[in-house]
C-alpha positions in Angstrom: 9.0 -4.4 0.1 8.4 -0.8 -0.6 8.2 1.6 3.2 5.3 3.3 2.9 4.5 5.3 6.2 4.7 9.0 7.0 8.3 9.1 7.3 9.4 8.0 4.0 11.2 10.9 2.5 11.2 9.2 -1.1 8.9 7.4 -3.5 6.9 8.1 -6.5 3.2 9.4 -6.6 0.8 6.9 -7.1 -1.9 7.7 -9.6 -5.2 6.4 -8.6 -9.2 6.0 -9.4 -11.0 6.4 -6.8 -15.0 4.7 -6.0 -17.3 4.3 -4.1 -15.9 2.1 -0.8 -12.6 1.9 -2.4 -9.6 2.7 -4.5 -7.6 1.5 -8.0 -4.2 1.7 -8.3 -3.8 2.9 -12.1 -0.1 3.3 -11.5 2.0 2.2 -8.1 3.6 4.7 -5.8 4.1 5.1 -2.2 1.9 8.2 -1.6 -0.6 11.0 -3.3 -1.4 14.1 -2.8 -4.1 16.2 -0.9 -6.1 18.3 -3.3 -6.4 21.1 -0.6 -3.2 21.0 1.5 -1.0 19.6 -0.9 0.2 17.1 1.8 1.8 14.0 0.6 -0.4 11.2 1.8 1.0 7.4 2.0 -1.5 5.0 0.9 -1.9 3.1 3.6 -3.2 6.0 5.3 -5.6 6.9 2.5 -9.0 7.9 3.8 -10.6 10.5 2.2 -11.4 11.1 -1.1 -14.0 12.5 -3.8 -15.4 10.1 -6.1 -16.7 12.9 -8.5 -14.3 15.1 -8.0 -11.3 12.0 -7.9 -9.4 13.9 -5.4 -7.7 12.6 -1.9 -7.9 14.5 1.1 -5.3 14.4 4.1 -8.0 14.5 6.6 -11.5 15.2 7.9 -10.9 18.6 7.7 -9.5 18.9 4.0 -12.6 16.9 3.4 -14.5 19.5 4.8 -13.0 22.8 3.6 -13.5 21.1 -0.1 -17.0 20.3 0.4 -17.8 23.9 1.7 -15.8 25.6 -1.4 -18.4 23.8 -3.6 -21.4 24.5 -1.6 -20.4 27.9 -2.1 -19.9 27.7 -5.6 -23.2 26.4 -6.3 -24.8 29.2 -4.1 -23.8 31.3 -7.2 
């Protein structure tokens, strides 16, 4: 079995689709990315994410700076 926690230096990016209350592995890996910090995120600690947008975010805040980037944008 694969180690998937914070401290695993290694592993592939997992490629994922993500919905409404949950997520689909399109292809295995032990982590992805945030789409604000760039943070790698193991899946099992996978909270956040965009369903329009089909991003992850490490955290609350990431969550947050992303939303407020596109409230600003559609202020425009």
């Amino acid at each position: 079995m694969e180690s998937m926690n914070k401290h695993d230096p290694g592993g592939a990016e997992a490629k994922l689709h993500y919905g409404d209350n949950e997520i689909t592995i399109l292809k295995h890996g032990t982590h992805v990315l945030c789409a604000v910090s760039g943070e790698r995120i193991p899946l099992d600690e996978l909270r956040y994410w965009n369903v329009d947008l089909q991003e992850a975010y490490r955290s609350p805040k990431e969550a947050t700076q992303r939303w407020k980037e596109l409230q600003e944008k559609k202020q425009r």
